[in-house]
N, C-alpha and C positions, 0 to 999 in steps of 0.2 A: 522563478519567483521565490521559491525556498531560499536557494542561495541569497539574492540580493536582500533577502530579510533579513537571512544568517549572519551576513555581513553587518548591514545596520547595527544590528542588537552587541555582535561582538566588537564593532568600534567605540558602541555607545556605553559599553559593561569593560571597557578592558582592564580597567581598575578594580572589578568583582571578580575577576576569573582565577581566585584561588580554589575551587570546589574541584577537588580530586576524582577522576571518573574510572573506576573500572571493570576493564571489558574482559568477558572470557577470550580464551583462547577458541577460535572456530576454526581450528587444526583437530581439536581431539577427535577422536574415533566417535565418540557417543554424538558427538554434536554433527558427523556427515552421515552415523547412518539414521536418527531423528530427522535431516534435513530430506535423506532421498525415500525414508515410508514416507514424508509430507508430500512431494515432489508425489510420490508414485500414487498416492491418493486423490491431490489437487488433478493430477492430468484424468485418473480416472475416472471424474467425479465431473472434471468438464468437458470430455468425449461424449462421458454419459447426459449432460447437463443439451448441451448441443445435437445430439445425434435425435434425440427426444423433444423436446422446446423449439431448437433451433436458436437463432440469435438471442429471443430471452431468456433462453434457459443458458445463454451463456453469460449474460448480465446478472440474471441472480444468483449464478458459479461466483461472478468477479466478487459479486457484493459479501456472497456469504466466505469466500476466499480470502478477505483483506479484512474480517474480522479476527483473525488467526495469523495465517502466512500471504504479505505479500510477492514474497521472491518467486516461493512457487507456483504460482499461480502468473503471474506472468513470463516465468521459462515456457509453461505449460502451456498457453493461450498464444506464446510466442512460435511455437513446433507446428500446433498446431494448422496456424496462419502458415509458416514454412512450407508444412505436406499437404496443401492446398484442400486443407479439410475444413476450416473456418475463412472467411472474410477476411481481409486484413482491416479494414473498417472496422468490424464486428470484436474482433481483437487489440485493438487499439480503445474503443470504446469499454470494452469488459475491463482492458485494465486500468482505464483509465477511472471506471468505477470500483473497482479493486482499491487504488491509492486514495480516495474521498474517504471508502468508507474505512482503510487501515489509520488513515490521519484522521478522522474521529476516532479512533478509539486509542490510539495513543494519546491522541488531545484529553479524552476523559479518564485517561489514567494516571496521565502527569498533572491534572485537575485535581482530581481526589489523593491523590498522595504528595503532590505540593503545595496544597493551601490556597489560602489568598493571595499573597503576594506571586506566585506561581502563574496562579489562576489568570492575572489580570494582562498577561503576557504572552500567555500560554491562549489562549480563548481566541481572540481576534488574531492571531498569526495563524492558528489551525486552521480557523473557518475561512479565513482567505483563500489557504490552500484549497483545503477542500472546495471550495463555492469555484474557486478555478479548475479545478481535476473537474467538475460536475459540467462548467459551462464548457469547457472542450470536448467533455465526453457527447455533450449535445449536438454541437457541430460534425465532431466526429462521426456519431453513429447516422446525420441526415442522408 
């Protein structure tokens, strides 16, 4: 769904697309060993989240996971499912609640720091996504 948006918008802009983007380098040393305390805290937090709760304490891992990091959190949720310690259902559903709630809060930060014209663009493409991450994660987790 993202994608054929992506597309949409960049056929329909391709006359706008001089705005210069850039990205770090995610080669340097600070940025993999930031990535694996995230990684080694998201797993620990949803071992712990799961082992306790069980399936919703692994829903409210995804949720409060995808306010921050979603990579790791779904490595994390993904291992998990692998060494037959979680559901693959259960796994699939957490991160599928993980990507709702990280595409809200990218949506509300490209909102507040792109204005209106941002906004009006930005709003209904998020929540799409998101309202889809949520309605699969429904199906999923029945």
């Amino acid at each position: 769904m993202g994608v054929g948006i992506s597309i949409y918008l960049w056929k329909r802009k391709e006359s706008e697309r001089d705005a210069a983007l850039h990205v770090k380098n995610p080669m340097e040393l600070w940025s993999a060993i930031k990535f694996g305390l995230m990684f080694a805290l998201v797993m620990f937090v949803s071992k712990a989240g799961y082992h306790y709760f069980g399936s919703s304490g692994m829903y409210v891992t995804g949720v409060l996971a995808g306010l921050v990091d979603l990579d790791a959190f779904t490595i994390s949720a993904a291992h998990l499912a692998h060494d037959s310690i979680l559901a693959p259902d259960t796994a699939n559903a957490s991160i599928l609640l993980a990507c709702a709630t990280n595409t809200l809060v990218k949506g509300g930060i490209a909102v507040v720091l792109g204005g209106r014209p941002l906004s009006k663009v930005i709003i209904p493409i998020f929540a799409t996504l998101a309202l889809a991450s949520l309605i699969v994660c429904v199906w999923v987790a029945r």
